[in-house]
C-alpha angles and dihedrals in degrees: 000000000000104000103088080087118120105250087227145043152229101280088046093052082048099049087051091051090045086053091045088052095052091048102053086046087054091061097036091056082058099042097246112149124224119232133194114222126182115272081209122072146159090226125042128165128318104201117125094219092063128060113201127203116259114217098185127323095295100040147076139178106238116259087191136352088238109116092040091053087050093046084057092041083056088051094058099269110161112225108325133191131188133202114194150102134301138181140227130182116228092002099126130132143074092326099017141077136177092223113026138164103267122200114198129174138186121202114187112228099002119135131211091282092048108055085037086065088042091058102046103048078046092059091048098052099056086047096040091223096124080170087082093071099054092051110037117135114225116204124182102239082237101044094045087063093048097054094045109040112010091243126113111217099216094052112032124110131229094258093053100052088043085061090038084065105043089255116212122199092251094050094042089055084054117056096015116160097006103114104175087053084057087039090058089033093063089038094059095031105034106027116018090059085064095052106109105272093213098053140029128285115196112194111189136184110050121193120283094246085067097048083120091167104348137112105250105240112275093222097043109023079186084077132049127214091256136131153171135202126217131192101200102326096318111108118234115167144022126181131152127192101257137270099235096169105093102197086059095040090054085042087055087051093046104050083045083058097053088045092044085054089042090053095042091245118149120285125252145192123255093243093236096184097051088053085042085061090051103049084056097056126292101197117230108278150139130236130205122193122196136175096230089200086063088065090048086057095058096041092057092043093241127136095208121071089206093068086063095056120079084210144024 
């Protein structure tokens, strides 16, 4: 039996200790403090779109570290970042693992333009490619669609974006009336391939039906102040400025629970504590998630996160 061996080496160990240096140096120098939050938890997350691993009947391995940092931030932490591991049911392949490096980061009082800019001169300076930030290309999430493809994503019907996809029959049984799932599925298929393969591309906005944790935009409720950055057409961060309002964000909860029943995905808990925290006080703030071994990707030139694990 040979494959007990690790599916990477050495350089490769070092190359993802040399990143992880950069990118704790890159908080320090801004006085962000790093937490350590449980991997193990009674709640977990309720979108549709993200299966968690259930340990027993109380327990779940932790998709983000995203409700536990909130709960600090409620408690009167400063700017806090945490660099661990999470975990996603049936995410395998080139650009996806069941169990990754997430980054995640909390900035008090920031707004969307703000933590944009925070992501982006982070990205860089993991990668050392300060260039990024001086050439990056910023889309509205609306007006992206429209250039690319002639259809506006808040108005558009089933059929259109269907149409918009090259629908086959078999596709359009599929994913039938989900329109943010043809929404994500155009993003990734029909507009992310043109992004410049060589900069960043940041898309916000998002529609309002994929908010997930973020404020909706004051000016356009339509929108939410949401956005995601893209080297090329691989994904790297996400962050919103965050729901602070706790009767939404359990409505929100709420309303992912009903869609998860009506899909047949497995059930999950309301986390009560994280809307408990909220209903004390999360302070304004905005959140960025990235996979750090995505970085890593990009930093060893290879097109498969699986070359940049010793294990999987």
């Amino acid at each position: 039996m040979t494959d007990w061996r690790p599916r990477s080496g050495l350089d490769t160990a070092r190359l993802r200790a040399f990143l992880l240096g950069r990118a704790r140096r890159y908080f320090g120098e801004r006085g962000v403090l790093e937490v350590d939050v449980p991997a193990l938890a009674e709640a977990t997350a309720t979108d549709p779109n993200i299966e968690s691993f259930a340990v027993d009947e109380t327990a779940f391995l932790q998709t983000s570290p995203e409700a536990y940092m909130k709960r600090l931030l409620a408690a009167g932490y400063p700017d806090i970042y945490s660099i661990c591991r999470v975990f996603r049911r049936g995410e395998t392949g080139r650009r996806h693992l069941r169990e990754f490096t997430l980054v995640e980061w909390y900035r008090l009082g920031f707004e969307l333009d703000a933590i944009v800019d925070d992501a982006v001169h982070f990205i860089a300076a993991v990668l050392d490619r300060e260039a990024l930030v001086d050439t990056m290309t910023v889309y509205g999430y609306r007006d992206v669609f429209m250039q690319t493809l002639n259809v506006d994503p808040l108005t558009a019907g089933i059929g259109e974006l269907a149409d918009a996809a090259g629908a086959d029959k078999n596709l359009k049984d599929s994913i039938a009336a989900d329109r943010d799932a043809w929404l994500d599925l155009l993003l990734s298929t029909r507009i992310a391939p043109q992004f410049n393969e060589r900069g960043l591309t940041v898309l916000k906005h998002f529609p309002a039906s994929q908010a997930s944790l973020a404020q909706l935009c004051p000016q356009d409720p339509a929108v939410a102040e949401r956005f995601e950055v893209f080297l090329g057409d691989l994904e790297l961060a996400n962050g919103f400025v965050e729901l602070t309002d706790a009767s939404e964000q359990a409505a929100r909860m709420d309303r992912d629970i009903d869609v998860r029943r009506t899909l047949g995905r497995s059930p999950v808990p309301r986390d009560e504590r994280l809307i408990a925290a909220l209903r004390d006080g999360l302070p304004a703030s905005a959140g960025v998630a990235i996979g750090f071994e995505r970085l890593h990707m990009i930093a060893a030139r290879s097109s498969d996160i699986r070359s940049v694990v010793t294990f999987v």
